[in-house]
Structures are given as structure tokens and as C-alpha cells.
C-alpha positions as CSV (number, residue, x, y, z in Angstrom):
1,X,49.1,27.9,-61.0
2,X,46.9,25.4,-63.1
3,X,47.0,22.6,-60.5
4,X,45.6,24.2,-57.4
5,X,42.3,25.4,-59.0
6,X,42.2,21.6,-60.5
7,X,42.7,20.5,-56.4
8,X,40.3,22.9,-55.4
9,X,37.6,21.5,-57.8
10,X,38.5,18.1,-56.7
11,X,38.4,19.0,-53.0
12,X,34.4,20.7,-53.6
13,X,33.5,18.1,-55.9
14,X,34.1,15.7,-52.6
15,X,32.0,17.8,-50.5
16,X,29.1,18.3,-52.7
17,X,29.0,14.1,-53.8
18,X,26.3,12.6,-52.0
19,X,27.4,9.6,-49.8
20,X,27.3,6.3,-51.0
21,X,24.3,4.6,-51.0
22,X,25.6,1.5,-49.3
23,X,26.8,3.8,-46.4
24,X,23.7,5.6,-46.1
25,X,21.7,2.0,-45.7
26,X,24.0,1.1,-42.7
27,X,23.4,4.1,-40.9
28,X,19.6,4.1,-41.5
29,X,19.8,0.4,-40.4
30,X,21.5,0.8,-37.5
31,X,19.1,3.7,-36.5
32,X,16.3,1.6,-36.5
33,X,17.8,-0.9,-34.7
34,X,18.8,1.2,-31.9
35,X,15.4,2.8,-31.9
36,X,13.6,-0.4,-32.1
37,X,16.0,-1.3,-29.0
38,X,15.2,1.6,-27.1
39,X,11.4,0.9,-27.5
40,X,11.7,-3.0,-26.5
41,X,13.9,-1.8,-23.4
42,X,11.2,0.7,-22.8
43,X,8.1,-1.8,-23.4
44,X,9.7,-4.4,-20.8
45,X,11.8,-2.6,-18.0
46,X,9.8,0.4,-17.7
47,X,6.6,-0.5,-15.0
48,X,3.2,0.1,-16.6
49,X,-0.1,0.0,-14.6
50,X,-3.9,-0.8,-15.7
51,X,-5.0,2.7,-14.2
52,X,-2.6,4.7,-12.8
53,X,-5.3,7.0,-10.9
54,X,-6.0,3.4,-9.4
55,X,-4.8,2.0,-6.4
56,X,-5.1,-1.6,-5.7
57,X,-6.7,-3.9,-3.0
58,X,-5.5,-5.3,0.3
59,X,-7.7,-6.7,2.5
60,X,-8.0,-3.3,5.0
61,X,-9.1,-2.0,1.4
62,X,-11.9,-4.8,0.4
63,X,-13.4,-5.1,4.2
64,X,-16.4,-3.5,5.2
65,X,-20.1,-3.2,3.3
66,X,-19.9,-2.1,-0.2
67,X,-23.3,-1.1,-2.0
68,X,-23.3,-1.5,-6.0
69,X,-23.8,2.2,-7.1
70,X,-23.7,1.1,-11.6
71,X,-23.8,-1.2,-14.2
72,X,-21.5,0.0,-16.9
73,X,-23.2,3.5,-17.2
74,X,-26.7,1.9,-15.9
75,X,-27.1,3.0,-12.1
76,X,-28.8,0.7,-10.0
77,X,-32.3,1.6,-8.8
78,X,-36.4,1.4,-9.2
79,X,-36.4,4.6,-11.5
80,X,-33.1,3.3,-13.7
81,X,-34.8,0.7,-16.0
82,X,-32.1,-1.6,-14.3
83,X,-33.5,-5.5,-13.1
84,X,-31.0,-5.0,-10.0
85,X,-32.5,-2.4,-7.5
86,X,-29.9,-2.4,-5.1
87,X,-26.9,-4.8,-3.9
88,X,-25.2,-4.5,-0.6
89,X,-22.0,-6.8,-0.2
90,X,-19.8,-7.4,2.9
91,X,-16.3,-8.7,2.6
92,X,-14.7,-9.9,5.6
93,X,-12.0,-12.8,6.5
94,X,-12.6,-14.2,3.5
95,X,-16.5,-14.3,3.5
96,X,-18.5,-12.2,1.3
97,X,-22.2,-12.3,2.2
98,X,-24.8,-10.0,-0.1
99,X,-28.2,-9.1,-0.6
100,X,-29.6,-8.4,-4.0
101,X,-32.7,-7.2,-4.0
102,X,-34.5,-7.1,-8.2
103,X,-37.5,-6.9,-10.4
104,X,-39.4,-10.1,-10.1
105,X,-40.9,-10.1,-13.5
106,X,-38.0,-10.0,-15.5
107,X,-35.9,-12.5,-16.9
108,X,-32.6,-11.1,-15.9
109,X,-34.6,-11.0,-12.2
110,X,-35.6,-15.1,-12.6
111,X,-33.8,-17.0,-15.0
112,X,-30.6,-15.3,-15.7
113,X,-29.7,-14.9,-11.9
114,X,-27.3,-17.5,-10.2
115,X,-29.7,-18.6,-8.1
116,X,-30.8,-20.8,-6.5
117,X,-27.6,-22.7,-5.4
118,X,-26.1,-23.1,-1.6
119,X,-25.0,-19.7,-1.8
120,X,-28.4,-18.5,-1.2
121,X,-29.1,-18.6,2.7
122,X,-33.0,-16.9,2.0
123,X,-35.3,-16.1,-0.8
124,X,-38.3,-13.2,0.1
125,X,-41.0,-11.0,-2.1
126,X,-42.5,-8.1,-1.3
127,X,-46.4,-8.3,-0.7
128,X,-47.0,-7.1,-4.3
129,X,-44.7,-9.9,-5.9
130,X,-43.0,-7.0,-7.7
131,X,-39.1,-7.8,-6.7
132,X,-37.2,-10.2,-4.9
133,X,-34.8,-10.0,-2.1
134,X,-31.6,-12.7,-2.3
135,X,-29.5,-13.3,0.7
136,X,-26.3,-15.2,-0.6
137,X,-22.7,-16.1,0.3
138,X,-19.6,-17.6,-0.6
139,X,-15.9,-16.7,-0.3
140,X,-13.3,-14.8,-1.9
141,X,-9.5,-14.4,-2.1
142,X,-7.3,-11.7,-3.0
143,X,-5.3,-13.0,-5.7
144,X,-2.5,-9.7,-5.9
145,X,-3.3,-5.8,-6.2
146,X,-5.9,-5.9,-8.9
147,X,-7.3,-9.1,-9.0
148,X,-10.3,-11.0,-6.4
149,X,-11.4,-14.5,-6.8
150,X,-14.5,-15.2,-5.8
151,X,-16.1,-18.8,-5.1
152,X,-20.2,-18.2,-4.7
153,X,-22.4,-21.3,-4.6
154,X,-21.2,-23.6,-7.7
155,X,-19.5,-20.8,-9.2
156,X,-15.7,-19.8,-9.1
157,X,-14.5,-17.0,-11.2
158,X,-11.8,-14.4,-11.0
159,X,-12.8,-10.5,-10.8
160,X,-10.7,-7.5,-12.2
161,X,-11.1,-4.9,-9.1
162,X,-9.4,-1.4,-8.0
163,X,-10.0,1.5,-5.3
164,X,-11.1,4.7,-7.1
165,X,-8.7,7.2,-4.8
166,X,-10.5,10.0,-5.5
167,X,-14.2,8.2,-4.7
168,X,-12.7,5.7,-2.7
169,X,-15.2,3.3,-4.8
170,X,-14.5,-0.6,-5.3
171,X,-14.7,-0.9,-9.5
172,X,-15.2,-4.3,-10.6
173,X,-15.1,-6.1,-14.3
174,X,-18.2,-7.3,-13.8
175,X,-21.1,-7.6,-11.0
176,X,-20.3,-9.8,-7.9
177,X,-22.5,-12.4,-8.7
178,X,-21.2,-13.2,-12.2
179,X,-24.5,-11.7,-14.2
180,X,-23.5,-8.6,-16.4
181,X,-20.3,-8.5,-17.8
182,X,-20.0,-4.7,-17.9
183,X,-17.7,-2.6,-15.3
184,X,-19.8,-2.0,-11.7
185,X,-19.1,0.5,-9.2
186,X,-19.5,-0.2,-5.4
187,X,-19.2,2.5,-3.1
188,X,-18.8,1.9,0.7
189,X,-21.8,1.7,2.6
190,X,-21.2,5.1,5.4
191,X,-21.4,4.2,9.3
């Protein structure tokens, strides 16, 4: 009756030996490969968009009279500290026409504008010389859902652009008229 106590040693010795290292290395191995394989399949296959609350343009979308609401988290206006006081744009068949009306007496308001090129139709002040009012036009295209390319006087540039859903607002990389890099809002002009 020796032996069986010997084989039951044996038998828990077995079951309390951790596995061998090599084996253990494999597995762990071959985890992270099929992990790192789930993430790539995940990365590539699985559809990701810019803004998901965003929706992007089509040209029902884009037409119509847009008026720019902010600069970054500057909004527009006299009391804002901002050189633009207001900009109204119009996109329609692929013409935009706007009118930017800003602080005379500033450089961003005279030597940092695009102006004057052939996209400006007519240059006004107001009796006190205090701002400026800039007709201009050029053209766009809508180069897929989130992306406009606009063409305005000697200028051609692409523009990074979305519909708020919720505001129903026209968010842009940067202004219209290539001048501030920052995000600007548009909102449609109301009939």
C-alpha cells in the first residue's frame, strides 16, 4: 500500500508545478497578437467620423446666406474687441459672394485682409472713416461631406466645414476669406 500514496504525491506534485516557462511565453504571445489583431481590424474596418454630432454638406446644405456668428470663441461684433464686425456670405451654384464689413484702423482691418484683389467688386467707409465695408466674390466647390474648396480672387485653399444638427450652423476651420485660422461659426441668415 506504499505505492499509491507515492502516485498520489506524484499526481499533486503535477498539479501544483507551475507551467513551463516556455509554454507560458507562447500563450502570452499569442494573446497579444490576437489582441493587437483585433485592435488593427478595429482601427481600419470599423467607420470613424470627425464629429459624429456632425452632419456633412451637400449643396441643398451650403445654399442660402450664412452670417459669421464667431472666431474661435471671439464673437463677431462692435462691442467684441473683434476687427470683423459682421460677415454675411451667400453660396449659390457655385458662387460665393460676401460682405465683410471691419475696423478701419486696425491692421487686421487694412493690411492683413485679402484685399484688394478681383474678388473685390466695391470698397466703402462709413462718414466717420471708422470701418470698412468689402463686397467680394469668388467660387467654391464641394470637395465630399466635410470638405469646401474655395477659389476667391488670387487665392485657392481648401476649408474643413460641417452642419451643426442641433444649431443647424455652417462650422468652418477657418474664416471664408482665409484671415484667422481659428474655427468660425456661420449661422443662416432667417427669411
Amino acid at each position: 500500500m506504499v505505492e499509491p500514496a507515492v502516485y498520489e504525491t506524484e499526481e499533486a506534485e503535477k498539479r501544483i508545478a507551475p507551467p513551463d516557462p516556455r509554454q507560458r511565453g507562447r500563450k502570452q504571445v499569442f494573446a497579444a497578437a490576437l489582441v493587437a489583431l483585433i485592435a488593427f481590424g478595429f482601427a481600419v474596418f470599423v467607420p470613424h467620423r470627425p464629429n459624429s454630432a456632425a452632419t456633412g454638406l451637400t449643396e441643398a446644405k451650403l445654399q442660402g446666406s450664412w452670417v459669421l456668428q464667431s472666431i474661435g470663441k471671439t464673437a463677431t461684433g462692435p462691442q467684441s474687441g473683434c476687427p470683423i464686425l459682421d460677415q454675411q456670405v451667400t453660396f449659390a451654384h457655385g458662387v460665393v459672394t460676401g460682405t465683410t464689413r471691419l475696423l478701419a484702423d486696425t491692421p487686421d482691418g487694412t493690411t492683413q485682409m485679402p484685399f484688394p484683389d478681383k474678388s473685390v467688386q466695391q470698397v466703402s467707409s462709413d462718414d466717420d472713416g471708422q470701418t470698412l465695408l468689402i463686397c467680394w466674390q469668388g467660387t467654391y466647390e464641394l470637395k465630399g461631406p466635410h470638405r469646401l474648396w474655395l477659389k476667391i480672387g488670387k487665392a485657392s485653399y481648401p476649408i474643413d466645414a460641417q452642419i451643426d444638427p442641433k444649431t443647424h450652423a455652417l462650422i468652418c476651420s477657418h474664416d471664408l476669406i482665409l484671415t484667422y485660422p481659428n474655427a468660425t461659426r456661420y449661422v443662416p441668415v432667417k427669411p
